[in-house]
N, C-alpha and C positions, 0 to 999 in steps of 0.2 A: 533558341534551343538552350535548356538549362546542361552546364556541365559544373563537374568538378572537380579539382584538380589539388594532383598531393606528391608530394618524394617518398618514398622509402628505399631504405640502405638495409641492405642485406645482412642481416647479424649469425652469428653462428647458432645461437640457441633455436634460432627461426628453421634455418635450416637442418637441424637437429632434429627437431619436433617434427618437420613432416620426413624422415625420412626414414625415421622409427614409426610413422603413422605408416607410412608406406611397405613397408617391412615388416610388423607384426599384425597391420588390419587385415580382412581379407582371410582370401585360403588359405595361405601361406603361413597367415599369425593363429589359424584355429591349428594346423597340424602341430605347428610349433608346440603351441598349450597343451593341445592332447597328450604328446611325446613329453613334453617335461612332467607334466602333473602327471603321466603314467608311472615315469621312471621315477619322480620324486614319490606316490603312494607305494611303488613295489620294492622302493628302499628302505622305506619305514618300516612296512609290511615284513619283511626278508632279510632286515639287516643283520639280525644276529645268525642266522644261518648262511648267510653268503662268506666267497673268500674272502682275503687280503683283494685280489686282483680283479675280482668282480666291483669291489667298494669305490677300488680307485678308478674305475671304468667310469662307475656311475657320477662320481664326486666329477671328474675331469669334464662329462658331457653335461653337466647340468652348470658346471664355469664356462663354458666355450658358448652355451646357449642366454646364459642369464648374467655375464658379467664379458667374458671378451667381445660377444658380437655386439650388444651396444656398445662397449669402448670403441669397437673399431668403428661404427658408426658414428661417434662423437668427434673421432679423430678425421677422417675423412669429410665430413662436414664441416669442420674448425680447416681443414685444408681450403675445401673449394670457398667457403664463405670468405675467408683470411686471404687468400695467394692467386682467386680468380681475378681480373681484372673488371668482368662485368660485376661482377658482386660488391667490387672495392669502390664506384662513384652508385653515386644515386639515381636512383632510375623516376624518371617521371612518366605519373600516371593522369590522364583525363579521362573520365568518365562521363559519357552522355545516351541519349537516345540510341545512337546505330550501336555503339562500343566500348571497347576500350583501346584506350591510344596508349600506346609505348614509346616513351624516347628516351634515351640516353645516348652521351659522347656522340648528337649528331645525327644521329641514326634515329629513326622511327617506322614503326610496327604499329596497323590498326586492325584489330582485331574486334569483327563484327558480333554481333551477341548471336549470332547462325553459326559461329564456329568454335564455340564450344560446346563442353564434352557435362561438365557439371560444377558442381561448385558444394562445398563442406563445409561447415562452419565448425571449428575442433578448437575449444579452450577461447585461447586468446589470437585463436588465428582462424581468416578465413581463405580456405583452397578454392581459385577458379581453374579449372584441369580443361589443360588448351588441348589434349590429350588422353589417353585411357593411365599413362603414367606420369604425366608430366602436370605439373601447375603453379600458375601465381601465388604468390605466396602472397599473404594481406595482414601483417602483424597491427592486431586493435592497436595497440599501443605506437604506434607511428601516422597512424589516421584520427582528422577530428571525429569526433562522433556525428556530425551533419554530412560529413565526405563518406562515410564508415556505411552510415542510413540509408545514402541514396545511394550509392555499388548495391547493398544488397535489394533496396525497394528494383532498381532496375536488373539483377540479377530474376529475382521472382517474376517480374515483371514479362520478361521476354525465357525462361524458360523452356517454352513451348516451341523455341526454337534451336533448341538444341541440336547438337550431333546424336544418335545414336548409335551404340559400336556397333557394327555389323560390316561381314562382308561387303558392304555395299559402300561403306562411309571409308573404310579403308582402300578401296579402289579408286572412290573419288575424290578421296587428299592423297592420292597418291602421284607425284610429278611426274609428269610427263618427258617419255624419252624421245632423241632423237628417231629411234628409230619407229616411234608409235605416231610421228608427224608429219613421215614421207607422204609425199602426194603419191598417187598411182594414175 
């Protein structure tokens, strides 16, 4: 069975990138757009007839939406990437037919091409989402390009085996409790 195998170390710009991907894509990043490029045309529009008070309204939510919330997401991201401990060694990845294998510090995690959700390819990163929010993160630039080739030729490859969200996929990753394994 052909596999292939690679490290990558978690850097802050990586985890920056998807988390402004995850935060402005989506529903979330079109209301956001709507709401700024609203307020920003109805202050161009309006500006000389507005108060003092209205101007500083609009000045303040258009910093809080286009300069604080990514700082704060740059900060936050420079936190977990910087001061997490799984973030801080190198995580090894194998890739083959059934998966992808995960190890680090000892530990390993194999995760079937049936359990996941999808996978993105954005810039210089590619997302496999183990989850509807959560994912692998694949920075190009820490993979060879024959390692890089064959994730995705087997990414397309198996597909078809994906998760789909639905009531149903969330019932069945969902853990089983003790008390759903009483006998009767």
């Amino acid at each position: 069975m052909e596999k292939h195998e690679f490290d990558i170390r978690m850097k802050t710009k990586d985890m920056f990138a998807f988390m402004l991907r995850q935060q402005y894509f989506g529903l979330r990043g079109i209301v956001f757009l709507v709401f700024i490029t609203t307020a920003v045309v109805f202050s161009v529009i309006k500006w000389d007839s507005m108060e003092g008070s209205a101007k500083a309204i609009i000045i303040f939510v258009v910093f809080i939406f286009l300069v604080f919330a990514p700082m704060q997401l740059f900060l936050r991201s420079k936190l977990q990437a910087g001061s997490a401990e799984r973030f801080q060694l190198a995580t090894h990845y194998v890739i083959n037919e059934e998966g992808i294998i995960i190890s680090q510090a000892g530990e390993e995690l194999e995760l079937k091409w049936g359990h996941l959700f999808k996978y993105v390819k954005s810039g210089s990163r590619l997302y496999v989402f183990t989850t509807a929010v959560s994912a692998i993160i694949f920075p190009k630039d820490q993979i060879e390009d024959a390692d890089y080739d064959y994730l995705l030729e087997q990414l397309a490859a198996h597909k078809s085996e994906f998760l789909t969200l639905s009531i149903e996929t969330a019932v069945h990753r969902m853990p089983e409790s003790e008390e759903n394994n009483k006998e009767e």
